[in-house]
C-alpha positions as CSV (number, residue, x, y, z in Angstrom):
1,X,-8.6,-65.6,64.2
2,X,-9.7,-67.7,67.4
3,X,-13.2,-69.2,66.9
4,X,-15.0,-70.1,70.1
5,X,-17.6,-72.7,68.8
6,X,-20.3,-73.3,71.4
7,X,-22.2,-77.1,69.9
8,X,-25.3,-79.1,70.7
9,X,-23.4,-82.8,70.1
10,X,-19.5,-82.4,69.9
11,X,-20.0,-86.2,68.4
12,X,-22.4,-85.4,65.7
13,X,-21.0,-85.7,62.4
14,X,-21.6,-82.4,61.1
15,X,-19.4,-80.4,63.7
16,X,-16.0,-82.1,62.4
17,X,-16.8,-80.7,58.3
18,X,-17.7,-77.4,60.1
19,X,-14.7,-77.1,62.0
20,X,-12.6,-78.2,59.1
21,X,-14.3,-75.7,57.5
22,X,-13.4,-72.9,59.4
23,X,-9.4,-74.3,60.0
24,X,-9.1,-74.0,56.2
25,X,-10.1,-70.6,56.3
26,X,-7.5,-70.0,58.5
27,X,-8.8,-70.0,61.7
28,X,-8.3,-71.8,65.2
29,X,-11.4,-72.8,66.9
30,X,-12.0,-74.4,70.5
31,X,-15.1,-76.4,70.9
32,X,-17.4,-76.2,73.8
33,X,-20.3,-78.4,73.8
34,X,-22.5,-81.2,75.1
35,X,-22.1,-85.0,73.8
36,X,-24.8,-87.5,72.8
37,X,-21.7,-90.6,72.6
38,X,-20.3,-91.4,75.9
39,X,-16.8,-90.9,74.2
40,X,-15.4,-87.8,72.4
41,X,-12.8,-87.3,69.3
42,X,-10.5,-84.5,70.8
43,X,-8.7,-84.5,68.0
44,X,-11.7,-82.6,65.9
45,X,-10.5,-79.2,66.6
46,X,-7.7,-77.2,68.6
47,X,-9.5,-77.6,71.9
48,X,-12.3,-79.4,72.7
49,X,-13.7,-78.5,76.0
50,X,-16.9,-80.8,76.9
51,X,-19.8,-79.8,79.2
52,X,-21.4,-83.3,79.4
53,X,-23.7,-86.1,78.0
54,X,-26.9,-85.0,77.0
55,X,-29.4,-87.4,75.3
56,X,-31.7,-87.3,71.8
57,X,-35.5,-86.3,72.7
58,X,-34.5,-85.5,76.4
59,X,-35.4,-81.7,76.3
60,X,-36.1,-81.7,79.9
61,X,-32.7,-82.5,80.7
62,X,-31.2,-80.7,78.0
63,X,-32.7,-77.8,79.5
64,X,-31.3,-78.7,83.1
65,X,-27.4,-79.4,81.4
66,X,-27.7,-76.2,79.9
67,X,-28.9,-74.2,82.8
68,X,-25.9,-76.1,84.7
69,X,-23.2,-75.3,82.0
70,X,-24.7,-71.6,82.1
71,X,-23.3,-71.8,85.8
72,X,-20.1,-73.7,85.6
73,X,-19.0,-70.9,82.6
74,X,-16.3,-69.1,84.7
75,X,-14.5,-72.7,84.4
76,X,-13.6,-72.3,80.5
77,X,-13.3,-68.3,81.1
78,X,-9.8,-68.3,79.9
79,X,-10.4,-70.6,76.6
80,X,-13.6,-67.9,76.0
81,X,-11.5,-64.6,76.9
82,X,-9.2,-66.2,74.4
83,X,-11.4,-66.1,71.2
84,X,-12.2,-63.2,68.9
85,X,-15.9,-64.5,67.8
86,X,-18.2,-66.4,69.3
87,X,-20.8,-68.8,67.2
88,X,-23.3,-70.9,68.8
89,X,-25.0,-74.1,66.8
90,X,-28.2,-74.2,67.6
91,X,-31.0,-72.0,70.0
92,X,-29.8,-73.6,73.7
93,X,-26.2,-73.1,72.4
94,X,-26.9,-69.6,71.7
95,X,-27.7,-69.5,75.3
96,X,-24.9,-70.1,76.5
97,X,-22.9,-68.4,74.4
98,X,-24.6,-65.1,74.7
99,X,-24.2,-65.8,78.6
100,X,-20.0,-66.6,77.7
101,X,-19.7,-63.2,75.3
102,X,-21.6,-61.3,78.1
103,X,-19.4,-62.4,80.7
104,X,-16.5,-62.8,79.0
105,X,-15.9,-61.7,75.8
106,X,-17.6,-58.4,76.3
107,X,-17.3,-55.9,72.7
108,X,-16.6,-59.0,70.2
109,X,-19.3,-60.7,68.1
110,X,-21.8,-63.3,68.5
111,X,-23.1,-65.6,65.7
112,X,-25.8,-68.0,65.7
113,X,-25.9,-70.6,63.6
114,X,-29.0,-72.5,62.5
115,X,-29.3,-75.4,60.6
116,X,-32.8,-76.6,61.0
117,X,-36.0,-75.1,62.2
118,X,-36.9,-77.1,65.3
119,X,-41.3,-78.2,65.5
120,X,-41.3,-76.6,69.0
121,X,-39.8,-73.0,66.5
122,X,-42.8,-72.8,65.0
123,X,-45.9,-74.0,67.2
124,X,-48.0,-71.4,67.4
125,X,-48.6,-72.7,71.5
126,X,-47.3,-71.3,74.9
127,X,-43.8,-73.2,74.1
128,X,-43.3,-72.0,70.4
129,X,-44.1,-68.5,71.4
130,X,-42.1,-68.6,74.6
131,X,-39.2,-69.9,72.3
132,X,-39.6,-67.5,69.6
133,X,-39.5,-64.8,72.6
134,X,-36.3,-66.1,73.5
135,X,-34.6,-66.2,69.7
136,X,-35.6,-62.8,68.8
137,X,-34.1,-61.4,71.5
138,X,-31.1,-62.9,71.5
139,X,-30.9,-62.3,67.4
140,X,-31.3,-58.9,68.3
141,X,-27.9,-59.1,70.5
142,X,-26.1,-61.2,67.6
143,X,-23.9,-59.6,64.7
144,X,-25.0,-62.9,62.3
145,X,-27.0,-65.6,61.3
146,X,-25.5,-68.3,59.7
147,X,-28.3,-70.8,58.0
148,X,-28.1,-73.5,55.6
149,X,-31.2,-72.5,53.3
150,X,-32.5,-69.4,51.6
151,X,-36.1,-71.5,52.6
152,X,-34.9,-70.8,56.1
153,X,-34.8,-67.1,55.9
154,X,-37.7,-66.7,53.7
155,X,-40.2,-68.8,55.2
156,X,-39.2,-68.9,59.0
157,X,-36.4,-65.7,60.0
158,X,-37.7,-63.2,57.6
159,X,-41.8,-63.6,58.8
160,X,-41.1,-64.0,61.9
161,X,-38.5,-61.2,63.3
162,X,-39.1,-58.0,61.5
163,X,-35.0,-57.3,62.8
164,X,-32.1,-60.2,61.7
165,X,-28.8,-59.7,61.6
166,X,-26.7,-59.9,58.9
167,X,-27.6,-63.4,57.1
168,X,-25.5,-66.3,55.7
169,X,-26.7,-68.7,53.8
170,X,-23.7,-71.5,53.8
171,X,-25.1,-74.8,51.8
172,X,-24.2,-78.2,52.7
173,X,-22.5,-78.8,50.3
174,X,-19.7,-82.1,50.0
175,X,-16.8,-81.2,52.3
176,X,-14.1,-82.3,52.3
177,X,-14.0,-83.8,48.8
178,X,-12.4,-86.8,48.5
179,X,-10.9,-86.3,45.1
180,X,-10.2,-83.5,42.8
181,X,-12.4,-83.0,40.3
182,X,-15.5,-84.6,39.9
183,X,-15.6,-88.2,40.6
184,X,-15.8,-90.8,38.0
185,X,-19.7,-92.2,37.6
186,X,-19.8,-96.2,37.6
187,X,-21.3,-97.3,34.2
188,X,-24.9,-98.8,35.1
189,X,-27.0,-100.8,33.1
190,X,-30.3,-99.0,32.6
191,X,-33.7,-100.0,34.8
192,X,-35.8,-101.2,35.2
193,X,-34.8,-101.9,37.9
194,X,-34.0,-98.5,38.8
195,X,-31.7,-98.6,41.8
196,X,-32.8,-95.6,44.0
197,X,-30.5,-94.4,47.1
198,X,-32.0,-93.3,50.3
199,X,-29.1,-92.2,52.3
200,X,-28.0,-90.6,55.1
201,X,-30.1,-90.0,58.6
202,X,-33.5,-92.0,57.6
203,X,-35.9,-90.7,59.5
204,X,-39.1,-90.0,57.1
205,X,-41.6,-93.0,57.6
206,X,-44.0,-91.4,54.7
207,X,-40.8,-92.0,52.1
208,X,-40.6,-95.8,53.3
209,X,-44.4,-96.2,52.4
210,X,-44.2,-94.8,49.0
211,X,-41.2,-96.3,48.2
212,X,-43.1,-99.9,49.8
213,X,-46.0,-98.8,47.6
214,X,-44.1,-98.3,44.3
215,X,-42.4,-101.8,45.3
216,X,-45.6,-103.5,45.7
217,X,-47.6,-101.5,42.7
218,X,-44.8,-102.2,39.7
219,X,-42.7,-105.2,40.9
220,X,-39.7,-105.2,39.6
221,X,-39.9,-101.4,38.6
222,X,-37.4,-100.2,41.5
223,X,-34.5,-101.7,44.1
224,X,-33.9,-99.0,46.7
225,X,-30.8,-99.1,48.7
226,X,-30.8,-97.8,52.4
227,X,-27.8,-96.7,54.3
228,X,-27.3,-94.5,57.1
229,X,-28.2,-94.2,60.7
230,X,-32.1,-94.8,60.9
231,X,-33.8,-92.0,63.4
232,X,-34.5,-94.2,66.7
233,X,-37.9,-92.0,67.1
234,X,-39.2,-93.4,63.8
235,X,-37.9,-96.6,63.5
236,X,-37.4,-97.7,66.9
237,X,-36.8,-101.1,65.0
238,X,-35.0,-100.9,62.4
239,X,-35.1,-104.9,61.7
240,X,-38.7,-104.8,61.6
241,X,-39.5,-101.6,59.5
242,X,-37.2,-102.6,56.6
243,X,-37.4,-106.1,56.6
244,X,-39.7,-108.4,53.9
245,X,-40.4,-105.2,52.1
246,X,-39.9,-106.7,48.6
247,X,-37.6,-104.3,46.5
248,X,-36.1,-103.1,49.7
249,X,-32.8,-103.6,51.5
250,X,-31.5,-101.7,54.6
251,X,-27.8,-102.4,54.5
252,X,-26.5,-100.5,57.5
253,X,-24.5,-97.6,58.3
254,X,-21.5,-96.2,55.9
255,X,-17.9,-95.2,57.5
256,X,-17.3,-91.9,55.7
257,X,-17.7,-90.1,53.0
258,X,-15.0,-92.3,50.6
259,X,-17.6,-95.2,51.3
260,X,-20.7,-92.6,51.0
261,X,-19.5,-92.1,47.4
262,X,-19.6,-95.3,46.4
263,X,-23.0,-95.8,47.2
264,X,-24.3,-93.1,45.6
265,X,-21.8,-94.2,42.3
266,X,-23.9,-97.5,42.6
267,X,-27.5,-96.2,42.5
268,X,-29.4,-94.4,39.4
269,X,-31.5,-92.1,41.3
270,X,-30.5,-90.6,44.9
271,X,-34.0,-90.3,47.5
272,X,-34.4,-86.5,48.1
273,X,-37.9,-86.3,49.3
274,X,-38.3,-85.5,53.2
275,X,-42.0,-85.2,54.5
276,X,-40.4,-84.9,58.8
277,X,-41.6,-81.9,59.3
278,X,-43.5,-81.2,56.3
279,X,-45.0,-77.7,55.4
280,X,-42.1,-76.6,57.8
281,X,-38.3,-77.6,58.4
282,X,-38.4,-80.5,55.5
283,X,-40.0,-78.3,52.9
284,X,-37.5,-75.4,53.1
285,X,-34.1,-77.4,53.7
286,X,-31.8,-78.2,51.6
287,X,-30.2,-81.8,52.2
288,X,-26.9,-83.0,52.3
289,X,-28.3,-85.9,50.1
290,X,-28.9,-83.1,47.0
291,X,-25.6,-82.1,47.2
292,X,-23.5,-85.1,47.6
293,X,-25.7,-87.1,45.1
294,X,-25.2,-85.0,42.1
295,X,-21.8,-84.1,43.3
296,X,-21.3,-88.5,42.7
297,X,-23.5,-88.6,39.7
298,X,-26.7,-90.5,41.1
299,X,-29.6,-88.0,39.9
300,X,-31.6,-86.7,43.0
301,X,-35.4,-87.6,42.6
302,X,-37.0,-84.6,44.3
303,X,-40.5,-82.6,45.3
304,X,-40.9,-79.6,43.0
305,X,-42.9,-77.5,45.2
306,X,-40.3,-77.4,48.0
307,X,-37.3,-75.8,48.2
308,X,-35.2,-79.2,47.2
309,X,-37.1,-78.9,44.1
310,X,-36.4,-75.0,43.6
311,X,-33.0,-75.8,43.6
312,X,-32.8,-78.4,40.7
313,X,-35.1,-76.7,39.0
314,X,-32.4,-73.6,39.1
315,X,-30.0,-75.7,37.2
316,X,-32.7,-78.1,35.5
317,X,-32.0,-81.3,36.8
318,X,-32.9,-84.1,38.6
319,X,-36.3,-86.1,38.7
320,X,-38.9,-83.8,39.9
321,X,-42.2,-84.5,41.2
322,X,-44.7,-82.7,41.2
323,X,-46.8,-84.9,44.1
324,X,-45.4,-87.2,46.3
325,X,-47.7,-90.0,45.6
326,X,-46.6,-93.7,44.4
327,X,-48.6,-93.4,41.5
328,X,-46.7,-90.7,40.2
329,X,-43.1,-91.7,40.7
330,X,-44.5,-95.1,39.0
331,X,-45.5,-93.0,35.8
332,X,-42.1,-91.3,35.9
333,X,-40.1,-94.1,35.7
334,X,-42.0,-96.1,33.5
335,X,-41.1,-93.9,30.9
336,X,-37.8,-93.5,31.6
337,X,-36.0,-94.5,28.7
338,X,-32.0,-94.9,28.8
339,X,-31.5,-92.1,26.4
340,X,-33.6,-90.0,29.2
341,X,-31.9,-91.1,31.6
342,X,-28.5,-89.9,29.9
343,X,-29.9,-86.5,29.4
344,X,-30.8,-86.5,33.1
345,X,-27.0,-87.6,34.0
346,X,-25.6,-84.5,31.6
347,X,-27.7,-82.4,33.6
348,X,-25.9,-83.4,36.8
349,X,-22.7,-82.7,35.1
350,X,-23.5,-79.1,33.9
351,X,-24.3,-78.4,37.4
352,X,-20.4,-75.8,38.2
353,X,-18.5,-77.8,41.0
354,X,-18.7,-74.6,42.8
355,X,-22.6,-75.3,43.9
356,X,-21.6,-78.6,45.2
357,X,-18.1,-78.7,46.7
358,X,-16.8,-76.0,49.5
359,X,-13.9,-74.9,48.5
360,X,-11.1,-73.7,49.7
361,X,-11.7,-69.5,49.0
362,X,-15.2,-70.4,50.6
363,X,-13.7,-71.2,54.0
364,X,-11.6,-68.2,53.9
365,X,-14.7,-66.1,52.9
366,X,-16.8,-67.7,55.7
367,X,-14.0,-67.1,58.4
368,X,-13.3,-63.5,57.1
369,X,-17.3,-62.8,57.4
370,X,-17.2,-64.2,60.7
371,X,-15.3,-61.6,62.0
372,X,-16.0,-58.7,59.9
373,X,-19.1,-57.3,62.4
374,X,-18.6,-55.3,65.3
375,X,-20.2,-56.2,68.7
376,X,-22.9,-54.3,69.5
């Protein structure tokens, strides 16, 4: 099966793991797509066709390079006519590829694949209406949905279109594993302090000030690691929002996901919380983070009302809050004992591999899926 995989950010580190994804499960795919890096890895996929830079928080000209892809189309016609599905990451992706499968591709199916639930998706304004317009129509031309989160389809598909295509809910869970089996967990000396993890794209200023808080309530209590890529519209400076917190350290970025295990084999707790977009898109995700950190044996510290916490709660486990306040996660862990602590770990470890590793018979289950509806 030939995948046509229209994408927001060719460079953005969650199109190589999907594309990998779907080449496991036996499928070619060519990638056609805008770039936030000035410089693109064509080794990623079988083709990799770009349609230009866009920029982060430009939506005025990521409106005008879509409108000018839309009309430059006919140059990739013979990559498109050469596919048998088309998916599309993302609601100005979908766009374009309903535009390529019209034009095209004519009798074969589209899918749309979303993986967050933009602000704009659910302002209840001119704009979020306007956009909603949009989706729902072009839902109602596409044979799937592909979605990272039953909170998606509960709380934002299912109220909002009273018609969806079929839905998949594919997790984000670790892929590509970097070992067989689950990875041995570093012996840690219990806290306090408890080392806590926040890793990955940091871009929740409300998790910095309770973790500040806790810092400056209980000295000594906590030492919270932070690694990843820092969201430029939060923390425009990164040196000054991390910097003479005591308790604190920003230590950069990580290479991949070999490195990204380590980190999380040298914390206690993992930072699950997420308060972006709260009572929206951070309340009904489910992070990378949960997955990868009890996948590497650092126990997630989560919200219990959203759907983070619904998920540990499935398999009890993790540290769960029941309010994101300092004062509580200073309670929690001052009565953490290191027999608790142990029970917490066991937890982790009862968890089936399954919920936290894509395997191989997933990928060939997503790609067979993929291609199993008929074009309307």
């Amino acid at each position: 099966m030939r995948i046509v995989y229209f994408v927001h950010d060719i460079s953005h580190a969650d199109i190589p793991r999907r594309i990998d994804m779907m080449r496991q499960g036996g499928a070619e795919v060519t990638v056609i797509g805008f770039h936030r890096k000035e410089k693109i890895d064509h080794s990623i996929a079988d083709k990799v066709i770009s349609l230009g830079q866009t920029h982060d928080g430009n939506f005025p000209q990521r409106i005008a390079a879509v409108l000018k892809a839309m009309a430059l189309l006919s140059r990739h016609a013979k990559e498109i006519r050469a596919g048998h599905v088309i998916m599309a990451r993302n609601l100005e992706m979908l766009v374009l590829g309903a535009a390529a499968r019209r034009r095209f591709l004519p009798g074969r199916p589209l899918v749309y694949e979303c993986l967050d639930i933009h602000r704009f998706m659910t302002q209840q304004g001119s704009v979020g209406r306007l956009l909603r317009l949009v989706e729902g129509n072009l839902l109602r031309a596409s044979q799937a949905l592909v979605t990272s989160s039953p909170g998606f389809l509960r709380e934002y598909f299912e109220r909002t279109y009273p018609r969806l295509p079929p839905a998949m809910v594919v997790e984000n869970k670790v892929f590509p594993a970097i070992a067989e089996g689950r990875p041995g967990k570093a012996v840690l000396p219990p806290g306090p302090p408890w080392r806590i993890g926040w890793f990955g794209v940091i871009r929740c200023r409300r998790s910095l000030d309770i973790l500040a808080e806790v810092a400056r309530q209980a000295p000594g209590l906590i030492e919270v690691i932070v690694a990843g890529r820092p969201a430029k519209n939060v923390f425009g400076d990164v040196d000054a929002a991390f910097s003479g917190i005591p308790g604190i350290r920003y230590i950069g970025g990580f290479a991949d996901e070999a490195e990204l295990a380590r980190l999380f084999a040298s914390v206690h707790f993992a930072w699950a919380l997420d308060f972006y977009e709260a009572g929206a898109n951070s309340d009904w995700l489910l992070p990378n983070r949960l997955y990868r950190s009890a996948y590497y044996g650092a126990v997630p510290i989560g919200l219990a009302t959203v759907e983070t916490g619904r998920w540990l709660a499935r398999y009890d486990a993790g540290l769960r809050l029941n309010r994101a306040e300092p004062e509580i996660l200073i309670a929690s862990l001052r009565q953490m004992t290191p027999e608790l602590f142990t029970m917490l770990q066991e937890n982790l470890d009862r968890i089936p591999t399954a919920e936290l590793v894509t395997e191989t018979a997933e990928c060939q289950g997503f790609v067979h899926a993929l291609g199993a509806p008929a074009a309307a």
